[in-house]
C-alpha positions in Angstrom: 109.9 20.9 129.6 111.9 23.3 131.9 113.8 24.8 128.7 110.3 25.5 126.8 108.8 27.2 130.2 112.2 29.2 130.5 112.3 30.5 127.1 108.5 31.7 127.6 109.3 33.4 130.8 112.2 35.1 128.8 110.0 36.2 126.4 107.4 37.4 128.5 110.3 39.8 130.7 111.9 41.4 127.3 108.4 41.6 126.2 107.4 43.7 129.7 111.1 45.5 129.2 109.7 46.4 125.9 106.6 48.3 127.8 108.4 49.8 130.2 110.7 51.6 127.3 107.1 52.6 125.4 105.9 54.1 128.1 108.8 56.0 128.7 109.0 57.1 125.3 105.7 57.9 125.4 105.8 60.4 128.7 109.5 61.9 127.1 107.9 64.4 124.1 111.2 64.7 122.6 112.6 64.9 118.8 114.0 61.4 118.8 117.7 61.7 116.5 117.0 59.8 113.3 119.7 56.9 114.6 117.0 56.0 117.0 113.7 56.5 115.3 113.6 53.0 113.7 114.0 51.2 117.3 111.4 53.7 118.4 109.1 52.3 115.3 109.6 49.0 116.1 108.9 49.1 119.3 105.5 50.6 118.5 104.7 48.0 115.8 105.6 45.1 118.6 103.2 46.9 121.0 100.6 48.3 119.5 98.5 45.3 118.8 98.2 44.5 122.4 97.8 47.3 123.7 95.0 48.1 120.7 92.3 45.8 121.9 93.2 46.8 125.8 92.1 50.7 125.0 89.1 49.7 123.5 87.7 48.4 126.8 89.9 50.8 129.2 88.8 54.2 129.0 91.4 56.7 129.4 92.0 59.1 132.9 90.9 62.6 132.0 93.5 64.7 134.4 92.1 67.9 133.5 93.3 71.1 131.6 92.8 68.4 128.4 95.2 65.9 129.9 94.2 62.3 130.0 96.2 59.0 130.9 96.1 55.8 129.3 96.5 53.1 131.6 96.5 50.2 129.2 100.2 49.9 129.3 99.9 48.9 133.2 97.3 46.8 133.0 99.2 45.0 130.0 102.1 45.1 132.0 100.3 43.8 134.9 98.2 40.9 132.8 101.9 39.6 131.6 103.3 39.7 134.9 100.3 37.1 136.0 100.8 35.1 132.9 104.6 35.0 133.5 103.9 34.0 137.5 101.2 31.5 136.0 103.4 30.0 133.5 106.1 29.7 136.4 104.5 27.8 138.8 103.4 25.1 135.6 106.6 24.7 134.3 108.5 24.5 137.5 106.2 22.8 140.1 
């Protein structure tokens, strides 16, 4: 039982890992090389359709001057970082 809560926990940190780079390729507004642009597509397709329902619900931060911050990447970030903390203290009471 140890093995199957380990492997979700693994999951659950390359998932947040996975964030962490959208959101920095997100803030960087850069012409990606070609090389990289696939990577850059996955990532979004393994992203997008949680972060989807989350900016439904969460209204983005208007900053001003036409500026506005989405903060449904942190709160996923956040939500998995409860699941993962859940999930730790079932597996490995």
């Amino acid at each position: 039982m140890h093995l199957v809560g380990e492997i979700i926990i693994w999951v659950l940190n390359l998932y947040i890992a996975i964030m962490v780079v959208r959101i920095m390729m997100d803030w960087i507004p850069v012409r990606w090389p070609p090389g990289i642009r696939p990577i850059l597509l996955f990532i979004r397709d393994v992203t997008e359709p949680l972060l989807s329902p989350l900016r439904r619900v969460i209204p983005l931060v208007h900053l001003g001057g036409g500026m506005a911050l989405d903060l449904s990447p942190t709160v996923l970030i956040i939500l998995l970082a409860v699941l993962r903390g859940f999930i730790g203290r079932s597996f490995f009471r």
